[in-house]
Backbone as numpy.savetxt, mean C-alpha at the origin, in Angstrom:
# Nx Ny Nz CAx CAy CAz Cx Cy Cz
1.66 19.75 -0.58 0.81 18.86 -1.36 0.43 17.64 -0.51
-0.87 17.07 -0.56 -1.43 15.83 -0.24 -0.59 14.90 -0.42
-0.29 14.29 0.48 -0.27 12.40 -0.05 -0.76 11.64 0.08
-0.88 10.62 -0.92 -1.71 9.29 -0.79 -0.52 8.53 -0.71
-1.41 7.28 0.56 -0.54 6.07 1.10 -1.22 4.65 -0.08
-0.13 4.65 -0.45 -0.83 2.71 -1.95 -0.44 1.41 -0.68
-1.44 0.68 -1.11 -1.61 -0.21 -0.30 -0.87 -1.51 -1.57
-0.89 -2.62 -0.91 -0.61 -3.68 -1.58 -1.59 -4.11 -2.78
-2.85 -4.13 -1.88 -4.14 -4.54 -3.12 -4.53 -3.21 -4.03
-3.90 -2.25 -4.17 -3.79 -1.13 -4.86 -2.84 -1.55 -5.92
-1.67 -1.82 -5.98 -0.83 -1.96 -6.52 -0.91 -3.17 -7.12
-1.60 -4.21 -6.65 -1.74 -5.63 -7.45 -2.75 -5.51 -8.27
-3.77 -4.32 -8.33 -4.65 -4.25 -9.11 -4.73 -3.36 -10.49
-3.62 -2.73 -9.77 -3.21 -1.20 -11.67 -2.38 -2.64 -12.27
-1.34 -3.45 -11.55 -0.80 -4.47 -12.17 -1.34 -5.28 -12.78
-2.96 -5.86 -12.79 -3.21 -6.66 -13.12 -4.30 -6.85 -13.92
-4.16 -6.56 -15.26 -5.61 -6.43 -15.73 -7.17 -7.39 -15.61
-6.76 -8.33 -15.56 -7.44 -9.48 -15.31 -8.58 -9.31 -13.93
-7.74 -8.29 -13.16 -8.48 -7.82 -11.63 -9.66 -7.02 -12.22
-10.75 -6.85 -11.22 -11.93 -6.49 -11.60 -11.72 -5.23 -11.00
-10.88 -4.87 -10.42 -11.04 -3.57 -10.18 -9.77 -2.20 -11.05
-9.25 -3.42 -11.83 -8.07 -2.85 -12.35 -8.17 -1.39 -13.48
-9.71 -1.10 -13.90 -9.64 -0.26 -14.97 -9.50 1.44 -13.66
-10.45 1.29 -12.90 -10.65 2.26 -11.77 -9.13 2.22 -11.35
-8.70 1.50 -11.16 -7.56 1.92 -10.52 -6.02 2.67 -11.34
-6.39 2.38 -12.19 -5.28 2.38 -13.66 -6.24 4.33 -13.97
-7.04 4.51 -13.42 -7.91 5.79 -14.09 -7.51 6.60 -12.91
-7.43 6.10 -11.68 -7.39 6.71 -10.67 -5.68 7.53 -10.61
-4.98 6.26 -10.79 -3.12 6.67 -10.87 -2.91 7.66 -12.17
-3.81 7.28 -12.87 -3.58 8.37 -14.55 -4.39 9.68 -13.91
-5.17 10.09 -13.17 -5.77 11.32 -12.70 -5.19 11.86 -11.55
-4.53 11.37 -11.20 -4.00 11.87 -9.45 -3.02 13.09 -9.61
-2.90 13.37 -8.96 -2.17 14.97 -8.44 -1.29 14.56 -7.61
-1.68 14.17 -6.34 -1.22 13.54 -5.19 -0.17 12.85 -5.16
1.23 13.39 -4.02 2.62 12.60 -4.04 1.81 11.23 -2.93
2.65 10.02 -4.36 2.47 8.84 -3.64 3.18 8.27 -2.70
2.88 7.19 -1.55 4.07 6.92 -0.78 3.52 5.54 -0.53
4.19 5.05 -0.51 4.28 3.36 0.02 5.51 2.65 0.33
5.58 1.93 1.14 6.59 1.12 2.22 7.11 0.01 1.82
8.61 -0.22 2.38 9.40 -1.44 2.23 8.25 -2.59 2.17
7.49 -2.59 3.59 6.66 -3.73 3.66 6.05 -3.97 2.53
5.30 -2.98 2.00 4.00 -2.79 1.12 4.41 -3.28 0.18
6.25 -3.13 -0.62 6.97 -3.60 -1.84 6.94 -4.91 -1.69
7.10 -5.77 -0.35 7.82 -7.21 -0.37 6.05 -7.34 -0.64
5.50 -6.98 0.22 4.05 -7.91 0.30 3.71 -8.14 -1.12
3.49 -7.17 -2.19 3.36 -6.67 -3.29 4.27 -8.07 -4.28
5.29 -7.37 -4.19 6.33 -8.48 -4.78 6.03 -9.81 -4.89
5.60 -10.19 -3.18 5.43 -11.78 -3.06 3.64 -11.71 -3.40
2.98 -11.22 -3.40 1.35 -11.72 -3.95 1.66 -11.64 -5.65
2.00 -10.12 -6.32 2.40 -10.96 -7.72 3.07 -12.03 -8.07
4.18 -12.94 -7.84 4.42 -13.99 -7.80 4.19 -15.33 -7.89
3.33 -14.99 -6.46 2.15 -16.51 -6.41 1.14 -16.58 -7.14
0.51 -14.81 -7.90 -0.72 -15.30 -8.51 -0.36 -15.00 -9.89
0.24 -14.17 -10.41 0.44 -13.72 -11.60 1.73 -14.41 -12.30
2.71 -14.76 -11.45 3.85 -14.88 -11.95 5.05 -13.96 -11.83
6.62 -14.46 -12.08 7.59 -13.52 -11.99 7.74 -12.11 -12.83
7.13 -12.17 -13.92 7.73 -11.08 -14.75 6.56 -9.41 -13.96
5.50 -10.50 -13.85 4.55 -9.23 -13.10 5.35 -8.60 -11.91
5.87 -9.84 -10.99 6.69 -9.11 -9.67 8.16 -8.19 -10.09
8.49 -8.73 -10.95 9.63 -7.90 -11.47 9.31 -6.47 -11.88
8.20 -6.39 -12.94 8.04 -5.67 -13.79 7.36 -4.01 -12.13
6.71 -4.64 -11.43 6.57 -3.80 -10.26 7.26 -2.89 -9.95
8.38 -4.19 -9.45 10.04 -4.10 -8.68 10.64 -2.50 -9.36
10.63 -2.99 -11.09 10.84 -1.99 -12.15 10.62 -0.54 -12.18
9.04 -0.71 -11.78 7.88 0.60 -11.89 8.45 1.51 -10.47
8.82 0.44 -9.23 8.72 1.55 -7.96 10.07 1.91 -8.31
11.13 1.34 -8.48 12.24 1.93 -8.22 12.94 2.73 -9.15
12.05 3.05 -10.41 12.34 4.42 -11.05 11.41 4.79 -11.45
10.54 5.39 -10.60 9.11 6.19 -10.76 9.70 7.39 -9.75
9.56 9.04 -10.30 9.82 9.88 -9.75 8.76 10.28 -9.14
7.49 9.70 -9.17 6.33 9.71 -8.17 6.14 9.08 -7.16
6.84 8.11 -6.86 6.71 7.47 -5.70 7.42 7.67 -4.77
7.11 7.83 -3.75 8.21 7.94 -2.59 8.45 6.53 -1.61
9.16 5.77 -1.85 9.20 4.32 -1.29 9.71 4.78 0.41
9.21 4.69 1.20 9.69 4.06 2.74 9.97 3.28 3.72
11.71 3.39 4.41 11.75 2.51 4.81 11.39 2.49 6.27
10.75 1.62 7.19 10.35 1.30 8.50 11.21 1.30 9.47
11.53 2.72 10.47 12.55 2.44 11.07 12.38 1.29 12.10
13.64 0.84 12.57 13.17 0.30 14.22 12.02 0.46 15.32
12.20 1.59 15.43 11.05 2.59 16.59 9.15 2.38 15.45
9.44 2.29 14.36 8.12 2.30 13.66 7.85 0.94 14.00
8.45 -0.48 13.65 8.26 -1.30 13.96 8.06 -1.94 14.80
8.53 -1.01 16.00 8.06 -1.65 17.48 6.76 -0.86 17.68
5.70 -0.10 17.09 4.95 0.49 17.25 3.87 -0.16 16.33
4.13 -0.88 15.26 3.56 -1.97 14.66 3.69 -3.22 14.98
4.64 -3.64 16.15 3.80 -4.66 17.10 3.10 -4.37 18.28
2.97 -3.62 18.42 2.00 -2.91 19.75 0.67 -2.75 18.97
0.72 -2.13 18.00 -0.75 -1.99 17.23 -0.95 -3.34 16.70
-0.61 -4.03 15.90 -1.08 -5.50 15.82 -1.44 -6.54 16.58
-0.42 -5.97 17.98 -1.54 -7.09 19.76 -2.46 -6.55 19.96
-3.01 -5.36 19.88 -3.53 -4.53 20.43 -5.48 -4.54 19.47
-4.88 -5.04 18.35 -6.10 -4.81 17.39 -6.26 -6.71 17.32
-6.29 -7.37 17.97 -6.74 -9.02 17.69 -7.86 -8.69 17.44
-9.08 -7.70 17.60 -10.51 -7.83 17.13 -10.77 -7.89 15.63
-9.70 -7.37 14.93 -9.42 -6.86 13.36 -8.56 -7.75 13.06
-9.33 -8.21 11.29 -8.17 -8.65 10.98 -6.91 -8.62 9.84
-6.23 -7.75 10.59 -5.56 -6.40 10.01 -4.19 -7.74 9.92
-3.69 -7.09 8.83 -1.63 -7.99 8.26 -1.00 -6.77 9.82
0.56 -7.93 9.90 1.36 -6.77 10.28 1.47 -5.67 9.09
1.53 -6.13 8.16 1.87 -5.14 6.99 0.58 -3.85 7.09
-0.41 -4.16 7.25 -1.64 -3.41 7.65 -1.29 -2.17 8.54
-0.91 -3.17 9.44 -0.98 -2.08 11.22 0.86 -1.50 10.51
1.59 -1.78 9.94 2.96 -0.87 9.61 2.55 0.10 8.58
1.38 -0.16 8.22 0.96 0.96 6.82 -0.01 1.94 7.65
-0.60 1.76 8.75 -1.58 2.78 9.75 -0.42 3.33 10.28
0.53 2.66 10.98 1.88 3.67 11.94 2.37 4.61 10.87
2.53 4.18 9.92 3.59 5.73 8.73 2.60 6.51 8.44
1.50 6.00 7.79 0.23 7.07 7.68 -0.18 7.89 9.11
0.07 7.66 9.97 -0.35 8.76 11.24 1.02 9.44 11.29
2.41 8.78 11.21 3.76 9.47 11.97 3.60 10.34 10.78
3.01 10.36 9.54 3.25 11.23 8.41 2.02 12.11 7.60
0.91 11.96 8.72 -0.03 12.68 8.85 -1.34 12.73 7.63
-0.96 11.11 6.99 -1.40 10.88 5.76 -3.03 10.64 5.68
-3.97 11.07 5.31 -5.29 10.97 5.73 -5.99 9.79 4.58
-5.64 9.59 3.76 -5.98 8.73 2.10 -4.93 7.85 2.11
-6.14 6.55 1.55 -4.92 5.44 1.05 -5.62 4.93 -0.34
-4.79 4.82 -0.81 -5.10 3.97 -2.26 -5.34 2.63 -2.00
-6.20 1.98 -1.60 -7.07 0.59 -0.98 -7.95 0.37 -1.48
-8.21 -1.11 -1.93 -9.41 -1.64 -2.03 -10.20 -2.57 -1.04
-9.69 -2.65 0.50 -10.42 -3.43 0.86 -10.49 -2.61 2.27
-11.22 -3.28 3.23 -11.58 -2.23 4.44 -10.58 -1.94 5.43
-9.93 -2.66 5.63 -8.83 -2.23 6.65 -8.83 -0.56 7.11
-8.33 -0.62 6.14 -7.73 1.12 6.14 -9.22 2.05 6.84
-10.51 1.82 6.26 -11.55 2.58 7.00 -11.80 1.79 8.11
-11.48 0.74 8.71 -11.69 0.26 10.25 -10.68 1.12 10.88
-9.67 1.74 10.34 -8.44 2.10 11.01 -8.92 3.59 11.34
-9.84 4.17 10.33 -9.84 5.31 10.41 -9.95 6.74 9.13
-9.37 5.71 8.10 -8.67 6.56 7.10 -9.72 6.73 6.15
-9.89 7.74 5.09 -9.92 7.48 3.95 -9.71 6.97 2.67
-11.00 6.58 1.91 -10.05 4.94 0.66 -10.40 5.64 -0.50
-9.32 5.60 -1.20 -9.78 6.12 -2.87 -9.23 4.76 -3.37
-9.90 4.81 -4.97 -10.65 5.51 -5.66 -12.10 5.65 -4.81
């Protein structure tokens, strides 16, 4: 089976109704087929943007959703990934990609992932495909 890689602004947006992109995205996770996967990084980043904009119970209520959702597959960043996400983050100063960015392109290639659940361009400067 396919997987889709969820990005941070994926996940802040099924969270957040108030987001303008939140109905598409909430339609997109209710239609999918596709085993999901997203990263330690992707959780903290996630964690800490609900926080600052929404408040605690949103970052909690997340916290909640990933860590007993039998759809998600959470990953953690080994050593060797992370030294490969600072090589890609010197390497791309033309872009302006998060480390969290260039650590979400290294697992999506080591794991052959072609789709990310994204709303903003990164991910197609990188290469990838963006749903919705």
């Amino acid at each position: 089976m396919q997987s889709i890689f969820v990005d941070t602004g994926a996940w802040y947006t099924a969270m957040v109704r108030k987001d303008r992109d939140h109905e598409a995205a909430k339609l997109f996770l209710k239609h999918n087929t596709s085993s999901l996967i997203t990263s330690d990084y992707v959780m903290d980043e996630t964690v800490t943007l609900l926080l600052s904009r929404v408040g605690h119970n949103y970052a909690v209520k997340f916290l909640d959703m990933l860590q007993t959702s039998q759809k998600i597959r959470l990953v953690y960043l080994t050593p060797t990934q992370i030294a490969a996400t600072a090589v890609l983050f010197r390497e791309r100063a033309d872009k302006e990609w998060s480390f969290t960015d260039c650590s979400s392109f290294v697992l999506m290639q080591e794991y052959q992932i072609q789709i990310a659940f994204a709303f903003d361009e990164h991910f197609k400067q990188a290469g990838f495909q963006v749903k919705p």
